[in-house]
C-alpha positions in Angstrom: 5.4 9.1 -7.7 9.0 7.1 -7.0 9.2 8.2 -3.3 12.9 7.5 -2.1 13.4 5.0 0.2 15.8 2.8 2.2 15.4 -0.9 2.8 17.2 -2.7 5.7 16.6 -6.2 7.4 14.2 -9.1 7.1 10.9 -10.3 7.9 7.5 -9.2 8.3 7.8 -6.0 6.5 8.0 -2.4 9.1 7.3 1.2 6.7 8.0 4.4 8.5 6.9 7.4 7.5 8.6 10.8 9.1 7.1 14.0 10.5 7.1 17.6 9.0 10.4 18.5 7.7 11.7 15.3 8.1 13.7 12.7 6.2 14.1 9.4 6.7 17.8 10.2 8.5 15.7 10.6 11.0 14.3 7.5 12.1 17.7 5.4 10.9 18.7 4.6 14.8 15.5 3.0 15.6 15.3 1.4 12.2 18.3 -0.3 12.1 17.7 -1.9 15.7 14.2 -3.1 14.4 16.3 -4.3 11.2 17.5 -6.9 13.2 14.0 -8.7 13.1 11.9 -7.0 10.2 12.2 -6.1 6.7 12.1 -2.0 7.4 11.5 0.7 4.8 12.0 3.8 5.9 10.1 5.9 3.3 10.7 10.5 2.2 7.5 11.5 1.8 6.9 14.1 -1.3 8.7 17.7 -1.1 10.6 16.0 1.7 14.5 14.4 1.7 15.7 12.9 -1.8 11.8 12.0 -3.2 10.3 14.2 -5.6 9.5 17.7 -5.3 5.7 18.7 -6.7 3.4 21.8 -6.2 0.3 19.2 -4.4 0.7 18.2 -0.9 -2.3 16.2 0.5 -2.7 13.6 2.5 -4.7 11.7 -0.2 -1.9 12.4 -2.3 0.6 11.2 -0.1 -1.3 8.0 1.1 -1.7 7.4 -2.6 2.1 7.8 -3.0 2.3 4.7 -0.3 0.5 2.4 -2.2 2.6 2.7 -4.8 5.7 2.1 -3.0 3.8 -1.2 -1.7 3.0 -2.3 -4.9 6.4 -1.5 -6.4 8.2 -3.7 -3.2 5.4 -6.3 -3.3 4.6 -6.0 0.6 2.7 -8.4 2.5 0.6 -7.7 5.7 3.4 -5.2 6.4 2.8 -2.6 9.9 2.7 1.3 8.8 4.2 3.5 10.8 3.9 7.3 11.2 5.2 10.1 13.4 3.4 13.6 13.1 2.3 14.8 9.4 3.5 10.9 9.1 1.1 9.3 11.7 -1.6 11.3 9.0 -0.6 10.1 6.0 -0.6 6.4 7.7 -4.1 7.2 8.8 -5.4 8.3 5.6 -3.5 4.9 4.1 -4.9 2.7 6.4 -8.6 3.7 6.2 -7.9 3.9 1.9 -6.4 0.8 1.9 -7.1 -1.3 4.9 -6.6 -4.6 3.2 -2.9 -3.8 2.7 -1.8 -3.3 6.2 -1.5 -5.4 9.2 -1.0 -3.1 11.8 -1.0 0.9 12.2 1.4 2.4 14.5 0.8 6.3 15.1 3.0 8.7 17.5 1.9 11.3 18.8 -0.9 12.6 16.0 -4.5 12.3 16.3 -7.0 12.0 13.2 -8.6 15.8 14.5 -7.5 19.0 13.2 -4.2 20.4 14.0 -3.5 23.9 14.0 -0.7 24.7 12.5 0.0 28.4 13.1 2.8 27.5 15.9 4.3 26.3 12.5 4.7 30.1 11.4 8.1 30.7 13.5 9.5 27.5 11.5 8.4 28.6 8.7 9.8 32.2 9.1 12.8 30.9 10.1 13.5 28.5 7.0 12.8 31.7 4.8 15.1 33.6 6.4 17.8 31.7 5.1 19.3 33.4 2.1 20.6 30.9 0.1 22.8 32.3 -2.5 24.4 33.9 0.8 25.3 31.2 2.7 29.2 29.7 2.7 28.4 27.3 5.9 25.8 26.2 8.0 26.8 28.3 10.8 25.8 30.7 8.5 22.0 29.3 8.0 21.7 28.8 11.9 22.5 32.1 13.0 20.2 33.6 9.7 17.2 31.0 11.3 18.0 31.7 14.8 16.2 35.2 14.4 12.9 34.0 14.3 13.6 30.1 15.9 14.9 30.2 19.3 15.6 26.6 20.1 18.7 24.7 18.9 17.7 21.9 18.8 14.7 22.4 16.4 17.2 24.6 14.2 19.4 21.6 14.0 16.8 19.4 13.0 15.8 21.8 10.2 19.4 21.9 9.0 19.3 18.2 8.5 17.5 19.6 4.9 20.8 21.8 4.2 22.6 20.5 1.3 25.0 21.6 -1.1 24.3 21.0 -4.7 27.3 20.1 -7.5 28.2 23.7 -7.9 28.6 23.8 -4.0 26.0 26.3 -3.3 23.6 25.2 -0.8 20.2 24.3 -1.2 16.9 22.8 0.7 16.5 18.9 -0.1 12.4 19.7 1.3 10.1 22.2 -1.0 9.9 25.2 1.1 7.6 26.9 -1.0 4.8 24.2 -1.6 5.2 23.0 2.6 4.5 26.9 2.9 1.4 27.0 0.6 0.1 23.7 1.6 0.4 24.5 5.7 -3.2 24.5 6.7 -3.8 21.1 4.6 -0.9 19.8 7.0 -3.1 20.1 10.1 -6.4 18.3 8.3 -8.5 16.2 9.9 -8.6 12.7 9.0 -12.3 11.4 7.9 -13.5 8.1 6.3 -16.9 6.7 6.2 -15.3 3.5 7.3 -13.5 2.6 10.2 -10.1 0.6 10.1 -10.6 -2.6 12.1 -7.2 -4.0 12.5 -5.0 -3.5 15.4 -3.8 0.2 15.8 -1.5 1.4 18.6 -1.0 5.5 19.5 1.6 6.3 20.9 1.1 10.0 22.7 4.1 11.8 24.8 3.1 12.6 27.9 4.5 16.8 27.9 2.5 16.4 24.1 -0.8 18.0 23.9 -1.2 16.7 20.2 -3.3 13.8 21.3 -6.5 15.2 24.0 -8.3 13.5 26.5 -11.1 13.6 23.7 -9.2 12.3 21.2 -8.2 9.4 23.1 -11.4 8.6 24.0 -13.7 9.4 21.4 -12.2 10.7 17.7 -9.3 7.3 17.9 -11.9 4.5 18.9 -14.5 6.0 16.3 -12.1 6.0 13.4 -9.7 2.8 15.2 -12.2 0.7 17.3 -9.7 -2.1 17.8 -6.6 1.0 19.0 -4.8 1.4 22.0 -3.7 4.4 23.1 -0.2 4.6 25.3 1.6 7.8 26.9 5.1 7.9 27.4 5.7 10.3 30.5 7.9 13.2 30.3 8.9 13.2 26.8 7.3 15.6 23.9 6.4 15.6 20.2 9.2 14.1 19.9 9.2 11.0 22.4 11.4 9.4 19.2 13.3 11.0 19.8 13.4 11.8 23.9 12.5 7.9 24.7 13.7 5.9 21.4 14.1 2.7 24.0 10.2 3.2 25.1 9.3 3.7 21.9 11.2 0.6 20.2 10.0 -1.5 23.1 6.1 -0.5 22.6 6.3 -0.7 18.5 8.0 -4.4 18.9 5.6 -5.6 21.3 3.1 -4.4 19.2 4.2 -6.1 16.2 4.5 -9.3 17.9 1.1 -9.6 19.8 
Protein backbone atom coordinates (compact mmCIF):
# COMPACT_ATOMS: atom_id res chain seq x y z
CA UNK A 1 0.00 0.00 0.00
CA UNK A 2 1.32 3.80 -1.16
CA UNK A 3 0.39 5.38 2.20
CA UNK A 4 0.41 9.35 1.62
CA UNK A 5 2.90 11.14 3.16
CA UNK A 6 4.79 14.51 3.54
CA UNK A 7 8.48 14.98 3.83
CA UNK A 8 10.09 18.06 5.43
CA UNK A 9 13.72 18.78 6.73
CA UNK A 10 16.99 17.00 7.07
CA UNK A 11 18.82 14.56 9.02
CA UNK A 12 18.40 11.62 11.00
CA UNK A 13 15.09 10.61 9.73
CA UNK A 14 11.65 11.41 12.41
CA UNK A 15 8.12 9.17 11.04
CA UNK A 16 4.98 10.18 12.82
CA UNK A 17 2.18 8.35 12.71
CA UNK A 18 -1.36 10.06 13.90
CA UNK A 19 -4.18 8.89 16.23
CA UNK A 20 -7.74 7.68 15.36
CA UNK A 21 -9.39 9.90 12.85
CA UNK A 22 -6.41 11.69 12.19
CA UNK A 23 -4.31 12.98 9.40
CA UNK A 24 -1.14 14.01 9.16
CA UNK A 25 -2.52 17.97 9.31
CA UNK A 26 -2.44 17.17 12.50
CA UNK A 27 0.99 16.92 13.66
CA UNK A 28 2.27 19.71 10.89
CA UNK A 29 3.13 22.42 13.78
CA UNK A 30 5.35 20.15 15.69
CA UNK A 31 6.77 18.67 12.53
CA UNK A 32 7.88 21.60 10.90
CA UNK A 33 9.75 22.89 14.24
CA UNK A 34 11.48 19.42 14.40
CA UNK A 35 12.13 19.96 10.43
CA UNK A 36 14.52 22.28 11.38
CA UNK A 37 16.95 19.45 12.61
CA UNK A 38 15.55 16.06 11.15
CA UNK A 39 14.42 14.62 8.02
CA UNK A 40 10.47 14.24 9.13
CA UNK A 41 7.78 12.10 7.45
CA UNK A 42 4.73 12.67 8.68
CA UNK A 43 2.83 9.53 7.45
CA UNK A 44 -1.86 8.84 6.81
CA UNK A 45 -2.28 5.72 7.91
CA UNK A 46 -4.83 3.45 5.75
CA UNK A 47 -8.74 4.53 5.62
CA UNK A 48 -7.28 7.81 7.10
CA UNK A 49 -6.41 11.44 5.21
CA UNK A 50 -5.31 11.18 1.37
CA UNK A 51 -3.84 7.23 1.70
CA UNK A 52 -5.81 4.50 0.45
CA UNK A 53 -9.08 3.41 1.60
CA UNK A 54 -9.46 -0.71 2.05
CA UNK A 55 -12.01 -2.99 3.86
CA UNK A 56 -8.81 -4.47 6.53
CA UNK A 57 -7.72 -2.44 9.28
CA UNK A 58 -5.09 -4.20 11.65
CA UNK A 59 -2.35 -3.32 13.25
CA UNK A 60 -0.25 -5.96 11.43
CA UNK A 61 -1.61 -4.53 8.46
CA UNK A 62 -0.77 -1.20 9.21
CA UNK A 63 2.83 -1.83 10.58
CA UNK A 64 3.23 -3.81 7.43
CA UNK A 65 2.11 -0.67 5.46
CA UNK A 66 5.28 1.19 7.39
CA UNK A 67 7.78 -0.89 6.18
CA UNK A 68 6.94 -0.28 2.97
CA UNK A 69 7.04 3.36 3.15
CA UNK A 70 10.69 2.67 4.73
CA UNK A 71 11.81 0.75 2.12
CA UNK A 72 10.29 2.99 -0.63
CA UNK A 73 12.32 6.31 1.22
CA UNK A 74 15.37 4.16 1.97
CA UNK A 75 15.40 5.14 5.82
CA UNK A 76 18.19 4.70 7.98
CA UNK A 77 18.04 4.18 11.85
CA UNK A 78 15.15 6.57 11.59
CA UNK A 79 12.88 7.20 15.30
CA UNK A 80 9.03 6.12 14.90
CA UNK A 81 6.66 7.98 16.40
CA UNK A 82 3.08 7.37 17.35
CA UNK A 83 0.23 9.03 19.09
CA UNK A 84 -2.94 6.83 20.07
CA UNK A 85 -4.09 4.05 17.39
CA UNK A 86 -0.50 5.49 16.06
CA UNK A 87 1.61 4.81 19.21
CA UNK A 88 0.08 0.96 18.25
CA UNK A 89 0.89 0.67 14.91
CA UNK A 90 4.57 1.92 16.00
CA UNK A 91 4.56 -0.72 18.63
CA UNK A 92 3.54 -3.47 16.48
CA UNK A 93 6.46 -2.03 13.88
CA UNK A 94 8.99 -1.90 16.21
CA UNK A 95 8.62 -5.42 17.75
CA UNK A 96 8.15 -6.75 13.64
CA UNK A 97 10.88 -4.98 12.58
CA UNK A 98 13.20 -3.93 15.35
CA UNK A 99 16.25 -3.82 13.13
CA UNK A 100 14.78 -0.80 11.18
CA UNK A 101 14.29 1.62 13.95
CA UNK A 102 16.46 3.50 16.21
CA UNK A 103 14.19 4.84 18.60
CA UNK A 104 10.29 4.42 19.44
CA UNK A 105 8.49 7.29 20.69
CA UNK A 106 4.80 6.48 21.99
CA UNK A 107 2.19 9.14 23.54
CA UNK A 108 -0.05 8.41 25.52
CA UNK A 109 -1.02 4.49 24.39
CA UNK A 110 -0.01 1.52 26.17
CA UNK A 111 0.58 -2.10 24.38
CA UNK A 112 -2.73 -3.46 26.71
CA UNK A 113 -6.18 -3.53 25.51
CA UNK A 114 -8.08 -0.45 25.07
CA UNK A 115 -11.71 -0.34 25.19
CA UNK A 116 -13.05 1.36 22.69
CA UNK A 117 -16.78 1.69 23.52
CA UNK A 118 -16.33 5.59 24.66
CA UNK A 119 -15.54 5.50 20.83
CA UNK A 120 -19.50 4.82 20.11
CA UNK A 121 -20.58 8.69 20.62
CA UNK A 122 -17.77 9.57 17.84
CA UNK A 123 -18.84 7.09 15.91
CA UNK A 124 -22.54 7.98 16.17
CA UNK A 125 -21.83 11.30 15.59
CA UNK A 126 -19.77 10.88 12.20
CA UNK A 127 -22.91 8.79 10.99
CA UNK A 128 -25.10 11.34 11.66
CA UNK A 129 -23.80 13.35 9.08
CA UNK A 130 -25.95 13.12 5.97
CA UNK A 131 -23.80 13.75 3.36
CA UNK A 132 -25.75 14.29 0.27
CA UNK A 133 -27.46 17.00 2.69
CA UNK A 134 -24.91 19.01 3.62
CA UNK A 135 -24.09 22.66 1.74
CA UNK A 136 -21.47 23.67 4.68
CA UNK A 137 -19.78 22.55 7.53
CA UNK A 138 -21.87 24.36 9.90
CA UNK A 139 -24.18 22.05 8.57
CA UNK A 140 -22.06 18.70 9.57
CA UNK A 141 -21.34 20.22 13.09
CA UNK A 142 -24.71 20.99 14.13
CA UNK A 143 -25.86 17.23 12.44
CA UNK A 144 -22.72 15.71 14.76
CA UNK A 145 -23.30 17.88 17.70
CA UNK A 146 -26.45 15.66 18.57
CA UNK A 147 -24.67 12.83 19.75
CA UNK A 148 -20.92 14.77 20.36
CA UNK A 149 -21.05 17.36 22.81
CA UNK A 150 -17.63 18.86 22.80
CA UNK A 151 -16.40 21.39 20.14
CA UNK A 152 -13.47 20.84 20.09
CA UNK A 153 -13.52 17.02 19.31
CA UNK A 154 -16.30 17.97 16.56
CA UNK A 155 -13.77 20.19 15.01
CA UNK A 156 -11.12 17.82 14.92
CA UNK A 157 -13.45 15.30 13.20
CA UNK A 158 -14.34 17.97 10.62
CA UNK A 159 -10.66 18.20 9.68
CA UNK A 160 -11.85 14.74 7.48
CA UNK A 161 -14.73 17.00 5.73
CA UNK A 162 -13.91 17.50 2.13
CA UNK A 163 -15.64 18.44 -0.85
CA UNK A 164 -15.08 16.34 -3.84
CA UNK A 165 -14.88 17.82 -7.78
CA UNK A 166 -18.65 17.88 -8.08
CA UNK A 167 -18.56 19.94 -4.73
CA UNK A 168 -20.47 17.66 -2.60
CA UNK A 169 -18.84 16.81 0.50
CA UNK A 170 -17.33 13.79 1.46
CA UNK A 171 -15.18 11.88 4.44
CA UNK A 172 -11.31 11.70 3.34
CA UNK A 173 -11.28 8.64 6.44
CA UNK A 174 -13.38 5.16 5.70
CA UNK A 175 -16.21 5.54 8.08
CA UNK A 176 -17.54 2.31 7.39
CA UNK A 177 -14.33 -0.07 7.71
CA UNK A 178 -13.01 2.39 11.14
CA UNK A 179 -16.74 1.35 12.18
CA UNK A 180 -16.37 -2.45 11.54
CA UNK A 181 -12.79 -2.62 12.54
CA UNK A 182 -13.45 -0.65 16.19
CA UNK A 183 -12.72 -3.41 18.57
CA UNK A 184 -9.41 -4.43 16.51
CA UNK A 185 -8.49 -0.60 17.26
CA UNK A 186 -8.21 -1.18 21.08
CA UNK A 187 -6.01 -4.61 20.60
CA UNK A 188 -3.41 -5.51 22.68
CA UNK A 189 -0.04 -5.43 21.42
CA UNK A 190 1.89 -9.05 21.90
CA UNK A 191 5.23 -10.30 20.58
CA UNK A 192 7.32 -13.22 21.71
CA UNK A 193 10.15 -10.84 21.62
CA UNK A 194 10.91 -7.78 23.33
CA UNK A 195 12.17 -4.56 21.55
CA UNK A 196 15.56 -3.57 23.07
CA UNK A 197 16.26 -0.22 21.80
CA UNK A 198 15.59 2.90 23.52
CA UNK A 199 11.75 3.64 23.76
CA UNK A 200 10.26 6.71 25.44
CA UNK A 201 6.18 6.97 26.62
CA UNK A 202 5.01 9.82 26.83
CA UNK A 203 1.51 9.60 29.22
CA UNK A 204 -0.62 12.90 29.95
CA UNK A 205 -1.12 13.35 33.30
CA UNK A 206 -5.53 13.92 33.22
CA UNK A 207 -4.90 10.56 30.66
CA UNK A 208 -5.85 7.35 32.03
CA UNK A 209 -4.75 5.54 28.79
CA UNK A 210 -1.44 4.57 30.31
CA UNK A 211 -2.10 2.74 34.23
CA UNK A 212 0.09 2.51 37.10
CA UNK A 213 0.41 -1.26 35.79
CA UNK A 214 1.14 -0.46 32.59
CA UNK A 215 3.86 1.69 33.46
CA UNK A 216 5.38 -0.64 35.54
CA UNK A 217 4.84 -3.92 34.29
CA UNK A 218 3.13 -4.46 30.54
CA UNK A 219 5.87 -1.31 28.98
CA UNK A 220 9.18 -2.76 30.62
CA UNK A 221 8.10 -6.42 29.64
CA UNK A 222 7.41 -5.67 25.99
CA UNK A 223 10.21 -2.24 26.14
CA UNK A 224 12.89 -3.14 28.86
CA UNK A 225 15.14 -0.33 27.83
CA UNK A 226 11.62 2.49 27.99
CA UNK A 227 11.03 5.36 29.97
CA UNK A 228 7.92 6.33 30.82
CA UNK A 229 7.21 10.44 31.28
CA UNK A 230 3.86 12.28 32.35
CA UNK A 231 3.12 15.57 31.32
CA UNK A 232 0.83 17.13 34.19
CA UNK A 233 -2.44 18.54 33.49
CA UNK A 234 -2.87 17.87 29.87
CA UNK A 235 -5.02 14.81 28.31
CA UNK A 236 -5.10 12.37 25.43
CA UNK A 237 -4.14 14.91 23.67
CA UNK A 238 -1.00 16.51 25.53
CA UNK A 239 0.06 17.25 21.52
CA UNK A 240 -1.94 18.97 21.39
CA UNK A 241 -2.48 20.78 25.13
CA UNK A 242 1.56 20.87 25.80
CA UNK A 243 3.12 20.74 22.03
CA UNK A 244 6.34 22.70 23.73
CA UNK A 245 6.68 19.74 26.52
CA UNK A 246 6.13 17.42 24.06
CA UNK A 247 8.77 18.81 21.33
CA UNK A 248 11.21 19.33 24.16
CA UNK A 249 10.94 15.57 25.55
CA UNK A 250 10.81 13.86 21.82
CA UNK A 251 14.12 16.13 20.93
CA UNK A 252 15.90 15.27 23.95
CA UNK A 253 15.06 11.85 23.28
CA UNK A 254 16.38 11.72 19.89
CA UNK A 255 19.62 13.28 20.92
CA UNK A 256 20.60 11.14 23.95
Amino acid sequence: MQLHYREQGQGTPLVILHGLFGTLDNWQTLAKRWAEHHRVIAVDLRNHGRSPHTEEHTYELMSEDVRELFTQLQLEAPTLLGHSMGGKVAMRFALDYPDLLARLVVLDIAPSFSDMLHQDNILAGLHAVDLPRVENRQQADEMMAQHIKQDSVRQFLLKNLYRREDHSFGWRLNLEALTSHMAHVGAEIKAPQPFLKPALFVRGGKSDYITTEDKLHVIPTLFPNSQVETIPDVGHWLHAEAPDKVFELVNAFMQG
